[in-house]
MARROLO-197303 format. One record per residue (C-alpha): x, y, z; residue in one letter. Coordinates in steps of 0.5 Angstrom, whole numbers, plus 500, padded with zeros to 3 digits. Example, Ala and Ser with C-alpha at 12.3 -4.5 7.8 and 13.67 -1.06 7.14 Angstrom:
<atoms>
525491516a/527498514s/
</atoms>
This chain:
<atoms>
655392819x/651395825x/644397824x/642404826x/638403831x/645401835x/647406834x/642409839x/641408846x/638402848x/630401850x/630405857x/635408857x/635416856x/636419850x/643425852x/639431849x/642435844x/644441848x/648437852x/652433846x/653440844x/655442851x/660437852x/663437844x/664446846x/667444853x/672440850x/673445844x/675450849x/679446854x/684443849x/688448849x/689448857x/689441856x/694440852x/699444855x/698441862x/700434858x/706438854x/708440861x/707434864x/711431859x/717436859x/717435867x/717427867x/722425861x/726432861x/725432854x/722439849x/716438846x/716441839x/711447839x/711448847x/714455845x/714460839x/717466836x/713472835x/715477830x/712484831x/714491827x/715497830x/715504827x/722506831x/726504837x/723508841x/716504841x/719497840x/723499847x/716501851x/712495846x/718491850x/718492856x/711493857x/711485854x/716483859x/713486866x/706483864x/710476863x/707474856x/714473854x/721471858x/726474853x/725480847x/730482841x/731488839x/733488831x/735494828x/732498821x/729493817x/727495810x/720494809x/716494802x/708492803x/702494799x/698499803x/691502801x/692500794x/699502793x/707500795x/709503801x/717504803x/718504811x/724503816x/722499821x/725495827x/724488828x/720485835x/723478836x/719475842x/720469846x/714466849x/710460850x/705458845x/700458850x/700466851x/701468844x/693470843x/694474849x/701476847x/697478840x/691481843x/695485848x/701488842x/695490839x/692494844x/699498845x/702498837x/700505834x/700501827x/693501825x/694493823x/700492827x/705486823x/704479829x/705473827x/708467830x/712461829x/712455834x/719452835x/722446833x/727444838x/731448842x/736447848x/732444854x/736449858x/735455855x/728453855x/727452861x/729459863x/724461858x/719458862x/722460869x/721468866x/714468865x/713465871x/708469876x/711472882x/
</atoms>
């Protein structure tokens, strides 16, 4: 079993301070999600296989199609997704400031790359008139890797 003392620089050498052990240990943190998107994609390009998770779904409720529309497109033109469908009269029951609410809604399903979803979140909620807008995501499986190729292709920037 090692000694603690081996733990520790050896006689001489400078001891890494704290804050630099932490500096390094939050850049890492930080950078993990742009890393690995680097790699999924470097991955995609080099094999020409799909990658679970590279891509998600995001759902998003909206009071009327109208909304759901200019929600749509403003996603679209800002390329924080490549594809949005529109799905019509949703019955929706939810507990609202302690009691039962009855609603039509319609439906956002949003095709993006997980890597944008924060951003796609933080911006939908910055749009929605729901107090609470109803986001979330769900990272895909598998899919056709010609389909989500053209994914990609959409949300490229000009």
């Amino acid at each position: 079993m090692d000694k603690p003392s081996a733990w520790c620089a050896p006689p001489g050498c400078p001891r890494p301070s704290v804050f630099l052990c932490l500096l390094i240990l939050t850049t890492s943190f930080l950078m993990y999600p742009m890393l690995r998107t680097i790699s999924l994609q470097l991955h995609s390009a080099i094999t020409g296989s799909y990658v679970s998770g590279t891509h998600s779904i995001v759902f998003v409720n909206c009071p009327n199609e109208q909304i759901a529309k200019d929600i749509a497109r403003a996603i679209l033109d800002k390329k924080l997704a490549a594809s949005v469908n529109i799905l019509p009269r949703a019955a929706s029951l939810y507990f609202w400031k302690g009691e039962i609410e009855e609603a039509t809604e319609i439906l956002l399903l949003i095709k993006t790359k997980t890597s944008k979803v924060l951003l796609l979140s933080s911006y939908i909620r910055l749009v929605h008139p729901f107090e609470i807008p109803e986001v979330f995501s769900l990272p895909m499986d598998h899919g056709d890797v010609r389909y989500l190729k053209w994914l990609e292709e959409g949300m490229e920037e000009d």
